[in-house]
BAKEDREN-349068 format. One record per residue (C-alpha): residue number from 1; x, y, z. Coordinates in pm, 1 decimal. Layout:
N
+-----+----------+----------+----------+
|   k |        X |        Y |        Z |
+-----+----------+----------+----------+
| NUM |        X |        Y |        Z |
...
+-----+----------+----------+----------+
***
This chain:
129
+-----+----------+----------+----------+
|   k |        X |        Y |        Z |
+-----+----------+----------+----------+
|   1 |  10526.2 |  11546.9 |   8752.0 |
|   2 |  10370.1 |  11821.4 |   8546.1 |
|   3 |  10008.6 |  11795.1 |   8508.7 |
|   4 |   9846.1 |  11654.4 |   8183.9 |
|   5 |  10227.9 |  11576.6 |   8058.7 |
|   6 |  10287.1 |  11215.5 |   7913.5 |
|   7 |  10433.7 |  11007.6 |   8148.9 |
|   8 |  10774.8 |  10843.1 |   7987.7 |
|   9 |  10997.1 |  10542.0 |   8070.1 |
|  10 |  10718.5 |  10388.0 |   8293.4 |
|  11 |  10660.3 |  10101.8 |   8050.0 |
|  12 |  10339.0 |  10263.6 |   7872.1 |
|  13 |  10349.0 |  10424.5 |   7581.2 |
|  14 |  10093.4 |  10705.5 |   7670.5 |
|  15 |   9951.7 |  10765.3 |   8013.6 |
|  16 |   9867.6 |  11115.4 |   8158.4 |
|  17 |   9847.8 |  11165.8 |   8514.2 |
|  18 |   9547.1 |  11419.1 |   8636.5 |
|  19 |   9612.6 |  11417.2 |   8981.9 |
|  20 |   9745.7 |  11785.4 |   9120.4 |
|  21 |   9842.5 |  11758.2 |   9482.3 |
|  22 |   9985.0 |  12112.0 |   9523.0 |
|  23 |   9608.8 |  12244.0 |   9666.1 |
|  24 |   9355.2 |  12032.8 |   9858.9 |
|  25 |   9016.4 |  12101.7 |   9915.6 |
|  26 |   8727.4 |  11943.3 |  10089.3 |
|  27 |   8391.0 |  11940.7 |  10071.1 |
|  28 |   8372.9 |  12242.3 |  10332.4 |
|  29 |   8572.8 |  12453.9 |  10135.8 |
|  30 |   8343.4 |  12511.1 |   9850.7 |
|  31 |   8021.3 |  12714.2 |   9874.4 |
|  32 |   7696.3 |  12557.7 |   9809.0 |
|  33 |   7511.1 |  12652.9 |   9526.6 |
|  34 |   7230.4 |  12905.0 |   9549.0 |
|  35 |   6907.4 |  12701.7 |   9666.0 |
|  36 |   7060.6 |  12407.3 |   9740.3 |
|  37 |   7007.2 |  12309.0 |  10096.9 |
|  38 |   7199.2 |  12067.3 |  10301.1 |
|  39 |   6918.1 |  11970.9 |  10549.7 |
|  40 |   6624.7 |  11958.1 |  10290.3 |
|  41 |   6833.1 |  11646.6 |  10061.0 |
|  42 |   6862.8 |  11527.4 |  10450.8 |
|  43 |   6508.3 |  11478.6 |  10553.9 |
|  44 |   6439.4 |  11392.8 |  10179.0 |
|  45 |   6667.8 |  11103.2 |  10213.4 |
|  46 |   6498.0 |  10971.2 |  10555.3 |
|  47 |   6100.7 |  10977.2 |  10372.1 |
|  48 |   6252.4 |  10778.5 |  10131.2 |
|  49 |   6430.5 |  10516.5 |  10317.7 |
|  50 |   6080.1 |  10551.6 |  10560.3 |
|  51 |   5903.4 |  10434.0 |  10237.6 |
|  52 |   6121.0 |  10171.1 |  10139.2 |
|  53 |   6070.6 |  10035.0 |  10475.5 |
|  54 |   5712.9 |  10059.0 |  10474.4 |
|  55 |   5735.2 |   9882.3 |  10144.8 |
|  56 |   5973.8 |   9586.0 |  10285.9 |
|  57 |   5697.7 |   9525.2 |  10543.7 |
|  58 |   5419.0 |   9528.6 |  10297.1 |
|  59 |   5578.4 |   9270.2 |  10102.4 |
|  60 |   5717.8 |   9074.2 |  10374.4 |
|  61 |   5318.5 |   9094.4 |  10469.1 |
|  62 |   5231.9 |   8956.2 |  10165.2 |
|  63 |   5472.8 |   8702.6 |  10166.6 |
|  64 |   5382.0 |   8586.1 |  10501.3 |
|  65 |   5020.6 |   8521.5 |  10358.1 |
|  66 |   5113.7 |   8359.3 |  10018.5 |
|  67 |   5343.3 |   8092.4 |  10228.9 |
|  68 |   5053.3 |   8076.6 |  10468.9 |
|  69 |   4765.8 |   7987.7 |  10180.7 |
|  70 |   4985.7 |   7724.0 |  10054.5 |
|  71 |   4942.6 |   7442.1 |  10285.0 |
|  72 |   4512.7 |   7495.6 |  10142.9 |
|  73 |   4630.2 |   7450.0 |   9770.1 |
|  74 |   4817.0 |   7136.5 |   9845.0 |
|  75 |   4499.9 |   6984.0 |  10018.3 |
|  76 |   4277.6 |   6959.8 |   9683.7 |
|  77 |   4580.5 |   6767.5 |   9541.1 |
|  78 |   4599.9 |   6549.5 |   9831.4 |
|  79 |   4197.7 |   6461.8 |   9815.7 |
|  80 |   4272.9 |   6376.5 |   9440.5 |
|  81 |   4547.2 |   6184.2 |   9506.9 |
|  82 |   4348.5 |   5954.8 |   9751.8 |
|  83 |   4050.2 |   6002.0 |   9504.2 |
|  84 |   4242.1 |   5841.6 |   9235.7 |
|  85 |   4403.8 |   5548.4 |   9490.6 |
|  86 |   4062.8 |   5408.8 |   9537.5 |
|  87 |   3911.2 |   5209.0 |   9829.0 |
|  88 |   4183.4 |   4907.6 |   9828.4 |
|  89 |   4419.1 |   4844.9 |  10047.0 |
|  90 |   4775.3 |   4873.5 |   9859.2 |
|  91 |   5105.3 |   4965.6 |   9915.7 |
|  92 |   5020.6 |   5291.9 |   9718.3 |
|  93 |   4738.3 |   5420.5 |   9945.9 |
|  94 |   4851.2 |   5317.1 |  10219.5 |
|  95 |   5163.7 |   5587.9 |  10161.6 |
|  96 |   4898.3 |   5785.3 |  10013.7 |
|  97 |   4684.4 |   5790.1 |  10388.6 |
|  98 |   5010.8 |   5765.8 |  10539.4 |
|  99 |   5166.9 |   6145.4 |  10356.1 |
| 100 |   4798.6 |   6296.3 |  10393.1 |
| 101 |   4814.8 |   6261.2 |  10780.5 |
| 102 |   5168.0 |   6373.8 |  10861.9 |
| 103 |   5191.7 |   6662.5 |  10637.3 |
| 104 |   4958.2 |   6868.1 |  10850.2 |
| 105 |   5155.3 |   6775.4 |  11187.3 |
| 106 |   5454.6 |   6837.4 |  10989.8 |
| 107 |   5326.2 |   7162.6 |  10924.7 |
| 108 |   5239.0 |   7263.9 |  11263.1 |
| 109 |   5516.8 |   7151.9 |  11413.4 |
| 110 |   5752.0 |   7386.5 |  11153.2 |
| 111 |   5555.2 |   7704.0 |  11172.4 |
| 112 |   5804.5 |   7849.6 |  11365.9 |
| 113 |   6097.7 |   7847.5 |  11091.2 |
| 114 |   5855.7 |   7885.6 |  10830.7 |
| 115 |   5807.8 |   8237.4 |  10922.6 |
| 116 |   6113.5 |   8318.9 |  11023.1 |
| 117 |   6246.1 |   8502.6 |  10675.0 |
| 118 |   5940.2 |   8751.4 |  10748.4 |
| 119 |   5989.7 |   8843.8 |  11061.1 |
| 120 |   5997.5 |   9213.8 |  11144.8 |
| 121 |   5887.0 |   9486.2 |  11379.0 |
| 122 |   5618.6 |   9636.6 |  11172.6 |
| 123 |   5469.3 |   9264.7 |  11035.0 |
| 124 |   5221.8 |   9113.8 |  11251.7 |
| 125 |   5265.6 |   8702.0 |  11167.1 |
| 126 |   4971.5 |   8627.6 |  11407.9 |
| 127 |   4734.5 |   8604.7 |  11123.7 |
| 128 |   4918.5 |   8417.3 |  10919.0 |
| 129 |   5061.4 |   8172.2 |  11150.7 |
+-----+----------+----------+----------+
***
């Protein structure tokens, strides 16, 4: 088929075809263009896949402390919570109690998997955990 010519009998009314098969050429074949350099866009690539790394941990970091912190927000809750149930014995502070003792030994026991989605090379989780 001719190149650029309207394609007929193919069920559309108007379609070109662009493709021209008669010469192929690769990337090889043409010449760079003056000051462009292969190896240069090369080691520019790596620094910036270096610094998106570098960011990745930062932020996994940061993560690892913000997930860390939360088990300290919850506990001013918790002390209102058995603030507000008062000194009787009910069904409601007893759960209250109850929740305010195993949520710290639930903690402890999932640290592990907590810190899992953070978990890299160039993160240290020892802080944090």
């Amino acid at each position: 088929m001719d190149k650029g010519k309207a394609v007929m009998g193919s069920g559309r009314r108007w379609a070109v075809e662009f493709t021209d098969n008669s010469t192929s050429y690769s990337s090889r074949d043409i010449p760079d263009p003056p000051g462009f350099n292969r190896a240069s866009q090369e080691q520019d690539d790596s620094a910036v896949s270096k610094q998106k790394k570098d960011a990745e941990a930062a932020w996994k970091s940061q993560k690892a402390w913000e997930v860390a912190q939360a088990p300290f927000k919850n506990l001013f809750m918790m002390g209102f919570m058995m603030w507000m149930a008062g000194s009787t014995v009910h069904l409601f502070s007893i759960g209250i109690t109850f929740s305010a003792l195993m949520q710290p030994v639930n903690a402890l026991r999932g640290v592990g998997k907590v810190f899992e989605p953070y978990k890299d090379n160039k993160v240290d989780l020892l802080a944090p955990k």
